[in-house]
C-alpha positions in Angstrom: 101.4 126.5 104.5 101.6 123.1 102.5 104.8 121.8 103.0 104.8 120.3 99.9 104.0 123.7 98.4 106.8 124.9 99.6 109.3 122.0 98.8 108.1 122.8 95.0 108.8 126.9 95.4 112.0 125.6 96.9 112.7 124.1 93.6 111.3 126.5 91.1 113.3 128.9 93.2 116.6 127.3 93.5 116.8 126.3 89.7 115.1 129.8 87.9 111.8 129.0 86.9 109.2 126.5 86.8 110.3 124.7 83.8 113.5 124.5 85.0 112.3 123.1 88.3 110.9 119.8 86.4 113.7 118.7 85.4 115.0 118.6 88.8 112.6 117.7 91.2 113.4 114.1 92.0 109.7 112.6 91.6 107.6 113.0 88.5 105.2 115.9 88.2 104.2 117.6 85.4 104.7 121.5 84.8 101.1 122.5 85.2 101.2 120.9 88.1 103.8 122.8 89.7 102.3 125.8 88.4 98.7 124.7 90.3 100.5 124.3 93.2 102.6 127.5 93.4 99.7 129.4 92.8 97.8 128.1 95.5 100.8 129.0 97.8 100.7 132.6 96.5 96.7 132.7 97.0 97.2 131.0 100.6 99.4 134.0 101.8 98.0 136.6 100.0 101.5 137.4 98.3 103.5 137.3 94.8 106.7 135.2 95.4 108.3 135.6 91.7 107.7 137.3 88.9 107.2 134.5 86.0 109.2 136.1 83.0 111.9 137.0 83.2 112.4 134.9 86.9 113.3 137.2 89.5 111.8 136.6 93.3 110.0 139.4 94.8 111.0 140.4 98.2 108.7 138.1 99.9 110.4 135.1 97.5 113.1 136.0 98.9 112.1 135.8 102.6 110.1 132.6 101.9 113.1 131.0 100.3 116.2 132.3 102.7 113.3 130.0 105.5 113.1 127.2 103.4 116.5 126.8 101.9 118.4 125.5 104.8 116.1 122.6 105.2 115.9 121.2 102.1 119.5 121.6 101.5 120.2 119.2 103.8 118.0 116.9 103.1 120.6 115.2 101.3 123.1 114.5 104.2 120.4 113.5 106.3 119.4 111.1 104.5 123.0 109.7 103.7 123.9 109.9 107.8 120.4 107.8 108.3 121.0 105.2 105.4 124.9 104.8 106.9 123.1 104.0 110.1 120.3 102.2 108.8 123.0 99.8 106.8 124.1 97.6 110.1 120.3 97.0 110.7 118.9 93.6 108.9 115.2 92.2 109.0 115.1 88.7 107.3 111.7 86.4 107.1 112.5 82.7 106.6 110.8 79.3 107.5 111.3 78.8 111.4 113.9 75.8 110.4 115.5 78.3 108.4 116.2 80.9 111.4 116.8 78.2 113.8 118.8 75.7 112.1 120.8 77.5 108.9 120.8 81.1 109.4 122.6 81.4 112.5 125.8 79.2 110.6 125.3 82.0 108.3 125.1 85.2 110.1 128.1 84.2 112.2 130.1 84.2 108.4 128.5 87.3 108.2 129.2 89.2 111.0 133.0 89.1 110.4 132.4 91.5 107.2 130.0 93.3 109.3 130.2 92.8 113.1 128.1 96.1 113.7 125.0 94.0 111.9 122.0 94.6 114.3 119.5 91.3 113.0 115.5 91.1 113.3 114.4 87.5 112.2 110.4 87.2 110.9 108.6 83.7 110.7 106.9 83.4 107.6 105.9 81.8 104.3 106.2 83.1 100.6 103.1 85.2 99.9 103.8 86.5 103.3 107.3 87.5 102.9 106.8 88.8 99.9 104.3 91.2 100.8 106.5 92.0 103.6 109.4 92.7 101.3 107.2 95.2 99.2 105.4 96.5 102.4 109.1 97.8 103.6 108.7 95.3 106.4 111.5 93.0 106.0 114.8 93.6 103.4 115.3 90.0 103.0 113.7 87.0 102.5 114.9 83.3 102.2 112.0 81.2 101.4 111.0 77.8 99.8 109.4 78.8 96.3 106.6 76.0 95.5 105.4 78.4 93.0 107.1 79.0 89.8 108.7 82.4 90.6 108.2 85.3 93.0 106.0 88.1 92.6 106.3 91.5 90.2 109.2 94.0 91.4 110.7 91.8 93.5 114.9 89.9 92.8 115.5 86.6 93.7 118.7 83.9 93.4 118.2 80.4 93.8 121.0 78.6 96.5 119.6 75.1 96.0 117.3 72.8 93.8 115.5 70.1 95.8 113.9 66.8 94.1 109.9 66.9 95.3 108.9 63.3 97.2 105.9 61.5 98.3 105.6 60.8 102.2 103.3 58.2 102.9 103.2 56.3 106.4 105.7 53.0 106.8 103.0 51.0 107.0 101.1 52.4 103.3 100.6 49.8 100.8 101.8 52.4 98.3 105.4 51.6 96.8 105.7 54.6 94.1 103.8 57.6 93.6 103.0 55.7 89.9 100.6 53.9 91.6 98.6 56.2 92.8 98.5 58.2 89.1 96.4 55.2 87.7 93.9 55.6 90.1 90.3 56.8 88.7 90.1 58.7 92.4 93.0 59.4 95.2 90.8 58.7 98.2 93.9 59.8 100.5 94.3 63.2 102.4 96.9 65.2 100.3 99.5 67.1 102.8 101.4 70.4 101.4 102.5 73.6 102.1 99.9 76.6 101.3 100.6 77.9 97.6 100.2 74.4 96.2 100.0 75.6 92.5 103.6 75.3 92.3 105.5 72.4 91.2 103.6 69.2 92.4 100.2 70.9 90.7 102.1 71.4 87.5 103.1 67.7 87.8 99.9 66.5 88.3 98.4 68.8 85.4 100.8 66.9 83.1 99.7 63.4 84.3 96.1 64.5 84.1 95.8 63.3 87.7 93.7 65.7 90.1 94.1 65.6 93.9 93.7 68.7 95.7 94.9 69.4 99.1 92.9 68.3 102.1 95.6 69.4 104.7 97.5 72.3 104.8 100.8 72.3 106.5 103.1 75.8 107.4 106.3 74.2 107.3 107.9 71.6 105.8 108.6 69.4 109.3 104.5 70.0 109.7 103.8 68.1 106.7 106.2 64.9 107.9 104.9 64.8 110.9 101.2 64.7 110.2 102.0 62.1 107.7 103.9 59.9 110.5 100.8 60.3 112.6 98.4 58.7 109.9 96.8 62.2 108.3 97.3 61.5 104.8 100.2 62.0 102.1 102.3 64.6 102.3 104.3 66.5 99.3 107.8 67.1 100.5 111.4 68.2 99.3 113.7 65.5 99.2 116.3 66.9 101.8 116.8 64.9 105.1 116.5 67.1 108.0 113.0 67.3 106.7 111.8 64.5 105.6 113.5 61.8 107.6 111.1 60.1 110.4 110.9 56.6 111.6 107.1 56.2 110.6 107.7 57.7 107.2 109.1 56.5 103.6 110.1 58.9 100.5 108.6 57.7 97.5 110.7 60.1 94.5 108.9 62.1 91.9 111.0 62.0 89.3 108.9 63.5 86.3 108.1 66.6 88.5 110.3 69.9 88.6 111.9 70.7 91.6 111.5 73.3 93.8 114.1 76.1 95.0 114.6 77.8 98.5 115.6 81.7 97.0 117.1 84.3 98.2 114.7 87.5 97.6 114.6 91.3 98.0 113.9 94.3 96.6 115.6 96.8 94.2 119.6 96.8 93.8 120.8 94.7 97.2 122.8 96.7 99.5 126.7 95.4 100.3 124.8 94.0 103.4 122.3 92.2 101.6 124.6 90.8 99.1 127.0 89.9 101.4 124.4 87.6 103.4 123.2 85.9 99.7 127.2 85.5 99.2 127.8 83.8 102.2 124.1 81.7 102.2 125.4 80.5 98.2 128.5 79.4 99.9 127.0 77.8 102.9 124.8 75.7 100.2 127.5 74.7 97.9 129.7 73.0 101.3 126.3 71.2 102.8 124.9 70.7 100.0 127.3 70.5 97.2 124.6 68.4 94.3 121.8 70.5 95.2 123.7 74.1 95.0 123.2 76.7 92.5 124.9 79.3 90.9 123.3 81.5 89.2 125.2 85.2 89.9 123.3 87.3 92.0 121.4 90.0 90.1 122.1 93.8 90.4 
């Protein structure tokens, strides 16, 4: 027998009638649909479980359904003991800075609300994570958005804006990114994180300058360092435990927008979840209290 067969007898059974049944099955399928699939049922074991009007079961209706009933009754508290359960478990995907240097400051604020929390941490950049998040992969993802938002069914909440800088080596002629812009050609190696149509594109766009990238970096530290080894210049956020070196200098970007590292998931956050976006907004606003934001996190 089809077991989804019978979870749509079980319905049409339980509520009196296919029509009925509709309106209660909680997934959408239409009424001929349900009548297809019944009758298959009926043809598969060579029986009549109901008659159609008025509703009454037949005797081997009632059989069917007395076997049936007691398992997808309780589909219900299964599902609510396994989501209880499934609550103190947490898979987040950030930046490897992110899981080594920020998120253990703020798990430790967390695990005080929750100290049953049982944490899997996932390496990873944006188009990644997000296909993660909608792959059912991860629940949360904190990640540096150089694009100008996230993908289609998925939340986010900003916890801090970051000014976008030129690196260029110590020793580099160049003094502000201006001078570059009046260039007829940028003969230099452009650094950046994949997903470079995000903010420093845009910028560009507006200036009418083009320089695509010739390096592609997976982190943030990445790009700094091949810049302090001589590879080219690198497109950075202006924050220094990333872009401090001894061989490097931060020229600003003024006329270009800023990028945001977001908080993102999927569908209304759990009271985990939203506790851990709680406590990373509160983490920004004391370390970085000019950079911080505060949009409310959305429902």
């Amino acid at each position: 027998m089809n077991v989804h067969h019978l979870e749509l007898f079980y319905y049409v059974a339980r509520h009196g009638g296919i029509s009925r049944a509709v309106r209660h099955i909680p997934y959408g399928i239409q009424q001929p649909a349900v009548s297809s699939q019944i009758l298959q049922l009926e043809q598969g074991l060579e029986v009549k479980l109901f008659e159609r009007s008025p509703f009454q079961l037949t005797a081997e209706g009632e059989q069917l359904f007395e076997f049936v009933s007691p398992f997808f009754d309780n589909l219900g508290n299964v599902a609510s003991q396994l989501s209880k359960r499934a609550a103190t478990q947490l898979r987040i995907g950030a930046s490897e800075l992110v899981l080594r240097d920020h998120l253990p400051l703020v798990m430790h604020r967390v695990r005080k609300k929750h100290p049953c929390i049982r944490l899997a941490m996932h390496s990873g950049l944006q188009l990644q994570l997000e296909t993660d998040l909608r792959e059912h992969k991860l629940d949360l993802a904190i990640v540096t958005v150089l694009q100008s938002r996230v993908g289609a069914g998925l939340r986010k909440v900003p916890f801090v804006r970051m000014p976008l800088v030129l690196l260029v080596h110590r020793d580099s002629e160049i003094t502000a990114a201006e001078e570059l812009w009046g260039r007829r050609k940028i003969e230099e190696p452009l650094i950046c994180l994949p997903a470079s149509e995000g903010s420093f594109q845009k910028g560009l766009k507006r200036l009418k300058v083009e320089w695509q990238p010739s390096i592609e970096a997976s982190s943030l530290q990445l790009v700094t360092w091949y810049v302090a080894n001589g590879y080219g210049i690198g497109v950075n956020v202006n924050v220094p435990d990333v872009v401090q070196h001894y061989d490097v200098r931060a020229l600003p970007l003024d006329d270009f927008d800023p990028v945001e590292i977001v908080g993102i998931w999927r569908s209304r956050p759990s009271a985990l979840i939203r506790t851990v976006l709680e406590e990373a907004k509160a983490y920004c606003h004391e370390n970085w209290p000019t950079l911080a934001c505060d949009e409310p996190i959305d429902d």
